[in-house]
GUMI-389750 format. One record per residue (C-alpha): residue in one letter; x, y, z. Coordinates in steps of 0.02 Angstrom, whole numbers, padded with zeros to 5 digits, always signed. Each point is the difference from the previous one (the first is absolute). Layout:
% GUMI-389750
AXYZ
...
//
This chain:
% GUMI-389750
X+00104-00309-01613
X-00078-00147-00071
X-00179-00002+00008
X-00098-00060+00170
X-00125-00130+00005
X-00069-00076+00176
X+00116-00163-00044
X+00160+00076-00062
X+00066-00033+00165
X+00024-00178-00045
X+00141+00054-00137
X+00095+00066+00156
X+00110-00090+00123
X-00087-00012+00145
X+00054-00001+00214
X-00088-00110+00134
X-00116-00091-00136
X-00120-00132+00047
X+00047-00170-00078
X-00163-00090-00020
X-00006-00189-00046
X-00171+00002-00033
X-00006+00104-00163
X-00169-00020-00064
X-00077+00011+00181
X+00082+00155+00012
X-00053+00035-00179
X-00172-00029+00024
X+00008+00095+00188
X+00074+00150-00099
X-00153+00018-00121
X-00128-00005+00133
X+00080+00138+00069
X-00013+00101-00179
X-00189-00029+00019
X-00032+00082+00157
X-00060+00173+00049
X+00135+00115+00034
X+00038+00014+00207
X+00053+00195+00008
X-00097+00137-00122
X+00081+00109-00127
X-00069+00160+00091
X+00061-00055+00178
X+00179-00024-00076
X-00006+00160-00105
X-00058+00096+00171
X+00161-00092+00091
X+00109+00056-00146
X-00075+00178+00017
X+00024-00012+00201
X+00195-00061-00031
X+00025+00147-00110
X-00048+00110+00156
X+00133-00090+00107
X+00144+00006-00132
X-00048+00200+00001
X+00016-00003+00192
X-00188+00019+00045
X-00056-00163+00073
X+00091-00143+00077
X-00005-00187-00022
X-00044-00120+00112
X+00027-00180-00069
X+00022-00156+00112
X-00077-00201+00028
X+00069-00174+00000
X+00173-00048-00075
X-00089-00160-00071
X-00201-00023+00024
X-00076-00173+00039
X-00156-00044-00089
X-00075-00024+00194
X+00027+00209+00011
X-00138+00047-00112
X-00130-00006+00139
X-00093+00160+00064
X+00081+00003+00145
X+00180+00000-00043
X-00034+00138-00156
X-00095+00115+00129
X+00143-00009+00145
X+00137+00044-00173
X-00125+00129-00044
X-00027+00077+00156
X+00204+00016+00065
X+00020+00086-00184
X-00152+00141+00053
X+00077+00007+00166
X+00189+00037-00059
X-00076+00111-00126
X-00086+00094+00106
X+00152+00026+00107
X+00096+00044-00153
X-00133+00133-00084
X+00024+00072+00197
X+00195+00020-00028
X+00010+00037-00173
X-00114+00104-00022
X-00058-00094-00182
X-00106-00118-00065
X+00043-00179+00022
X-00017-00123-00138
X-00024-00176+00071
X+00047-00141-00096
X-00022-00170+00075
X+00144-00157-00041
X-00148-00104-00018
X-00109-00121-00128
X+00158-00048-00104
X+00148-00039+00121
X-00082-00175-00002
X+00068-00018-00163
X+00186+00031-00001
X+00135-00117+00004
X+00153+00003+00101
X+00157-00107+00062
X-00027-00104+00152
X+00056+00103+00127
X+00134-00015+00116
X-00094-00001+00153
X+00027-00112+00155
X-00201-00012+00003
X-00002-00042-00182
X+00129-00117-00058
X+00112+00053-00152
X-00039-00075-00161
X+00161+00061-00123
X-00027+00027-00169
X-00193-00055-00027
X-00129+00149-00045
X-00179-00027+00073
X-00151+00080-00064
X-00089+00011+00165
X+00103+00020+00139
X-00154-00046+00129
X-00044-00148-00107
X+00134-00117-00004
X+00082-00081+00157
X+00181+00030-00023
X+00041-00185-00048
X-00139-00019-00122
X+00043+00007-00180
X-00081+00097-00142
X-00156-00108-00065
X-00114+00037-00151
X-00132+00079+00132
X+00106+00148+00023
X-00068+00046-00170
X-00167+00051+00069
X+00087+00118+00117
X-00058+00149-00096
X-00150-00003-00028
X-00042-00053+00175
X+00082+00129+00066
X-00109+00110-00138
X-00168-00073+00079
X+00074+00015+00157
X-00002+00174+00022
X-00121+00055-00108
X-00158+00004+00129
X+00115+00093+00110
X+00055+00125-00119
X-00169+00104+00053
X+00090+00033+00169
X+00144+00088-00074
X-00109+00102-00138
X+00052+00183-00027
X-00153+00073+00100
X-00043-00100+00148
X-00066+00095+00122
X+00135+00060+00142
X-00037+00093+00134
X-00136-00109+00073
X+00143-00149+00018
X+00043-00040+00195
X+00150+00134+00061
X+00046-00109+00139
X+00180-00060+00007
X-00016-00179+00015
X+00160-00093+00066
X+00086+00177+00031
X-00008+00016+00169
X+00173+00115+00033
X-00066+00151+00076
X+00087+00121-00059
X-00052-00044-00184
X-00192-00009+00070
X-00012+00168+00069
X+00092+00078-00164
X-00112-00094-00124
X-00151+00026+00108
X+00033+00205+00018
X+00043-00010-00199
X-00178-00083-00020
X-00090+00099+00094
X+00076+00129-00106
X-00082-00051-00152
X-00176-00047+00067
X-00009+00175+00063
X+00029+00068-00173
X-00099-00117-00067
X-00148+00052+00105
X+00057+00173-00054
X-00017-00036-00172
X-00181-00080+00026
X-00053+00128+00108
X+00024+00144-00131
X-00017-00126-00151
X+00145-00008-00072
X+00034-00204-00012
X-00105-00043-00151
X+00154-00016-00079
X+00039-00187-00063
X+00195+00031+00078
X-00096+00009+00191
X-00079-00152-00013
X+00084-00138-00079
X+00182-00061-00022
X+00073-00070-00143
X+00101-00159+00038
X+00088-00049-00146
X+00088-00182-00058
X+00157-00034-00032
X+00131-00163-00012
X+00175-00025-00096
X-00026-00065-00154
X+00128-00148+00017
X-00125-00123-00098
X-00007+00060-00195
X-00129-00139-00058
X-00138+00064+00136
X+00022+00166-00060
X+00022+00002-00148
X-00157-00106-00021
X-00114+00130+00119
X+00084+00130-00116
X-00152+00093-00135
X+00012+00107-00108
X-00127+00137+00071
X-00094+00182-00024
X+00020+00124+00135
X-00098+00142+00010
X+00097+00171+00022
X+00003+00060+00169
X-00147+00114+00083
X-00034+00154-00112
X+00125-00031-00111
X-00016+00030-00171
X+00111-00122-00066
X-00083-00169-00083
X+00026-00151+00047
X+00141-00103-00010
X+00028-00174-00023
X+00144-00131+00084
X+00063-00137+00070
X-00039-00027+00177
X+00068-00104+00133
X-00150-00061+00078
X+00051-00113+00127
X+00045+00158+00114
X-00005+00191-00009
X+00174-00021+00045
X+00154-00085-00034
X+00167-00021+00018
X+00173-00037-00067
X+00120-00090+00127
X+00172+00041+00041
X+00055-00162-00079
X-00113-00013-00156
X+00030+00204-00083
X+00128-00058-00135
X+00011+00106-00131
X-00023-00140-00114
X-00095-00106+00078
X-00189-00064+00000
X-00079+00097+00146
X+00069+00190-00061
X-00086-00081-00197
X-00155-00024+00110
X-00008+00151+00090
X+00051+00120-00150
X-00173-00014-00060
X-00108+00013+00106
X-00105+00154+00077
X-00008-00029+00166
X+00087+00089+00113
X+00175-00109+00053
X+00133-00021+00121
X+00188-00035-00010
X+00088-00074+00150
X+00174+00072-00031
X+00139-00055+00148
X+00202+00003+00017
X+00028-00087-00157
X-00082+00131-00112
X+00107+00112-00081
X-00068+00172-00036
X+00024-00005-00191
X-00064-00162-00005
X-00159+00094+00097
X-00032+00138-00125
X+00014-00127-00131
X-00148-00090+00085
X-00101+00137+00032
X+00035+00044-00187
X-00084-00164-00048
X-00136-00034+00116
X-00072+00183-00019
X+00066+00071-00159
X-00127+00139-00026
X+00075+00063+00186
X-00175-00011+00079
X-00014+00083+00188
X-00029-00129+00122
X-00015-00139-00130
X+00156-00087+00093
X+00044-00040+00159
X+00186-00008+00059
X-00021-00126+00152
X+00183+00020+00101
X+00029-00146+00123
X+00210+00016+00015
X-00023-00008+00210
X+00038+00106+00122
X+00201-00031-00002
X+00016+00048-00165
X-00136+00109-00077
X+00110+00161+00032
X+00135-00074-00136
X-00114-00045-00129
X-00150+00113+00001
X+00068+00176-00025
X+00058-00080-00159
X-00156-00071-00075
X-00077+00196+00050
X+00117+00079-00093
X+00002-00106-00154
X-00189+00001-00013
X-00011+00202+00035
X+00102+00002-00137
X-00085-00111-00135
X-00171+00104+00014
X-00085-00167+00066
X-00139+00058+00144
X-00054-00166+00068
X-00051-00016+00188
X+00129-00052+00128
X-00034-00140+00127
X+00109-00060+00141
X-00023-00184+00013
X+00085-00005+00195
X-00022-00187+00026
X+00093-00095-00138
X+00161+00050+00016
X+00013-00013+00196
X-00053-00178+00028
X+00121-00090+00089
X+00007-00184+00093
X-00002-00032+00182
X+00171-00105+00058
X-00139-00152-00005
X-00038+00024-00184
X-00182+00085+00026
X-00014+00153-00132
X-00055+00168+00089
X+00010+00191-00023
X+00056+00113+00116
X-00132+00144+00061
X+00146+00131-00007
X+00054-00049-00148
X-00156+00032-00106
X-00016+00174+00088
X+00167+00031-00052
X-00002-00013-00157
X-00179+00102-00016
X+00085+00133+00090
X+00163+00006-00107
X-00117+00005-00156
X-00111+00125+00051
X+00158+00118+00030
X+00115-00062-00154
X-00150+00059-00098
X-00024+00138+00073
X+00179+00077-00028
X+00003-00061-00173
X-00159+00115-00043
X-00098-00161-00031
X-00166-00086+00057
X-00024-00143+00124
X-00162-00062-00056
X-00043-00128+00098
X+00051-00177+00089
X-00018-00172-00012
X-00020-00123+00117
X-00032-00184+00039
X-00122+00003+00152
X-00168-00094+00054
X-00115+00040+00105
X+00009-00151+00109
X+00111+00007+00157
X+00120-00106-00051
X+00191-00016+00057
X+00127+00025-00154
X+00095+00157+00028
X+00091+00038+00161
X-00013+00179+00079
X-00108+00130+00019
X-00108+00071+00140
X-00042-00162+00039
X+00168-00046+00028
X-00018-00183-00101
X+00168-00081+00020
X+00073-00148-00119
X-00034-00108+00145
X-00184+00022-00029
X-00011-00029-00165
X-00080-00156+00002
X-00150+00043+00097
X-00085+00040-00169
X+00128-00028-00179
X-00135-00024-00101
X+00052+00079-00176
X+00032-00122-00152
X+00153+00128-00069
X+00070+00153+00072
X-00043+00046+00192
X-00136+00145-00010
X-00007+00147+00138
X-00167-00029+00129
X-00144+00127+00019
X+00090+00068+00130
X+00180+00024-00080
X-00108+00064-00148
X-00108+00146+00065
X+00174+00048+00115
X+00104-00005-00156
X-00139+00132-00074
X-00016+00100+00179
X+00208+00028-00027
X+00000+00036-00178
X-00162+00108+00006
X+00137+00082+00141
X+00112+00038-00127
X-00107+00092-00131
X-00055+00108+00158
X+00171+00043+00032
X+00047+00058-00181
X-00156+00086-00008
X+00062+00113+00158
X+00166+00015-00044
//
């Protein structure tokens, strides 16, 4: 391959790029950013990679979910901490089911960033063919100015004083275990006998004194955003030392690091072979992800996988499915197969939301409850009978009670949808539709476990 450099990406054709009239503003916003601290550590993303490399084996699971797109107005304490604590809650639910430990990776301090076609929603009029950096920024008849060329690093000082919220370590267990807007009882008194659970180990554990351990105490909450916008990472991207892990004897090592998140992704509609984003992400050492959908063809995968993570490192990769729930039985068993067979062990991900949005008869975009537990369920079992691992899932959720996918215990119906739209892209399951989403799949695991 030819050799890698943090700009070599700009050699390659590139997919949903940015078109900026102001080139020296951006020019100018661009080496700002290259003066900054990093936002993520080298050790927190080298513990993530090592954590990853657990799930690809089959020993932990994933938990990664947030915003489709993040308004600058969402990095407030209050918003993080309601994200933060539905991920602890579902995670708590799924370590219960499972039987594992549950990585949690938030969609969060990044999604801000990414650009995406107007979409065609009835709440958000259609804008064809025009690419906007900041979806929450620009009312949908506004053109692109010069200002738009500060939208990085904004978003970079954004976020930054509420990156200590999200860092690997924060303490836990001490966080309120009440169940906010979830007020179906039967998901109350399961959640509350599953907490009561844990505090009575946890006393346990204290009583005989066996919870010094740093695992008891804390829980790491790690970042992560697609990396749709090549300038603002490749211009948080250093060239760093990271020491070897915990009583290893290896030395240290050095590389280039990603810094704007411990983790990030490829989309479904940026992973060409040839193009810019696979240049960018070939190089780096953070752990990544690779939405793959319908369209991906399983040599085309292996390929890929060949190119992102050449020296076949466990975990380094994650395969991100999202083909929805009507069609993931014709293209999954497929992708399996031809990865089994290339020696590739990356971590597999079902992405349930993507690929099952649909629009109401009055043009509104939604997802169907059902759906997404449909297609969770049909991956957990395809991978099952194909001797494989399902690592993890990923979902767009919030922690507000908002209105934006029908179904579910609540019984939300497209007729209610308005009550509370507020997402700027893709409509994002509720605290309630999240923590029953991990109650059923938690249900699952219990039931392979006893089979």
């Amino acid at each position: 391959m030819a050799e890698w450099s943090p700009s070599s990406w700009t050699q390659k054709p590139i997919k949903q790029d940015v078109i900026y009239e102001d080139l020296q503003g951006l020019k100018d916003s661009l080496q700002k950013l290259q003066k900054l601290p990093p936002l993520v550590t080298t050790q927190e993303i080298n513990n993530l990679k090592k954590s990853l490399r657990n799930v690809a084996l089959g020993k932990a699971f994933v938990l990664q979910g947030g915003d489709c797109a993040e308004l600058f107005d969402y990095c407030s304490q209050e918003m993080i901490e309601a994200k933060v604590k539905l991920l602890l809650q579902m995670s708590l639910v799924l370590i219960w089911g499972a039987n594992k430990p549950v990585i949690r990776i938030a969609r969060i301090a990044g999604q801000f960033a990414k650009s995406h076609q107007w979409s065609g929603n009835a709440l958000f009029p259609r804008r064809q063919h025009q690419w906007l950096p900041s979806r929450h920024q620009i009312p949908p008849t506004r053109p692109i100015t010069s200002s738009l060329s500060l939208l990085p690093l904004r978003g970079n000082s954004e976020l930054s004083p509420c990156l200590p919220l999200l860092r690997p370590g924060r303490p836990a267990l001490p966080l309120d275990w009440g169940l906010g807007h979830v007020i179906t009882p039967s998901i109350k008194e399961q959640y509350t006998k599953i907490v009561g659970a844990v505090k009575d180990a946890l006393r346990f554990m204290h009583t005989v004194g066996i919870d010094k351990d740093r695992g008891f105490e804390t829980a790491d909450i790690f970042t992560s955003h697609e990396g749709l916008s090549l300038e603002y990472e490749q211009s948080l991207t250093r060239l760093l030392r990271h020491p070897a892990y915990p009583g290893s004897t290896a030395a240290p090592e050095t590389g280039y690091y990603a810094t704007s998140g411990h983790f990030i992704w490829i989309g479904d509609r940026t992973r060409q072979l040839g193009g810019a984003h696979v240049e960018f992400f070939r190089g780096i050492a953070n752990p990544v992800g690779i939405k793959i959908g319908p369209s991906m063809k399983p040599d085309e995968l292996v390929q890929l996988l060949d190119v992102v993570n050449p020296d076949r490192e466990i975990g380094k990769v994650t395969l991100i499915s999202r083909y929805g729930a009507a069609k993931i039985a014709d293209f999954l068993p497929g992708h399996i197969a031809a990865v089994q067979a290339s020696g590739h062990i990356p971590v597999w991900q079902c992405d349930p939301m993507h690929g099952n949005t649909q629009s109401t008869p009055s043009g509104v975009k939604t997802r169907h409850f059902t759906d997404i537990l449909s297609e969770l369920k049909q991956a957990l079992e395809i991978h099952r009978a194909a001797g494989s691992f399902l690592g993890g899932m990923h979902l767009e959720l919030t922690g507000e009670a908002v209105t934006e996918c029908v179904g579910g215990a609540a019984g939300l119906t497209e007729e209610g949808l308005g009550e509370r739209y507020t997402t700027f892209c893709d409509p994002r399951l509720n605290e309630k539709q999240a923590l029953e989403l991990a109650f059923l799949v938690a249900g699952f695991y219990r039931e392979e476990s006893e089979e």
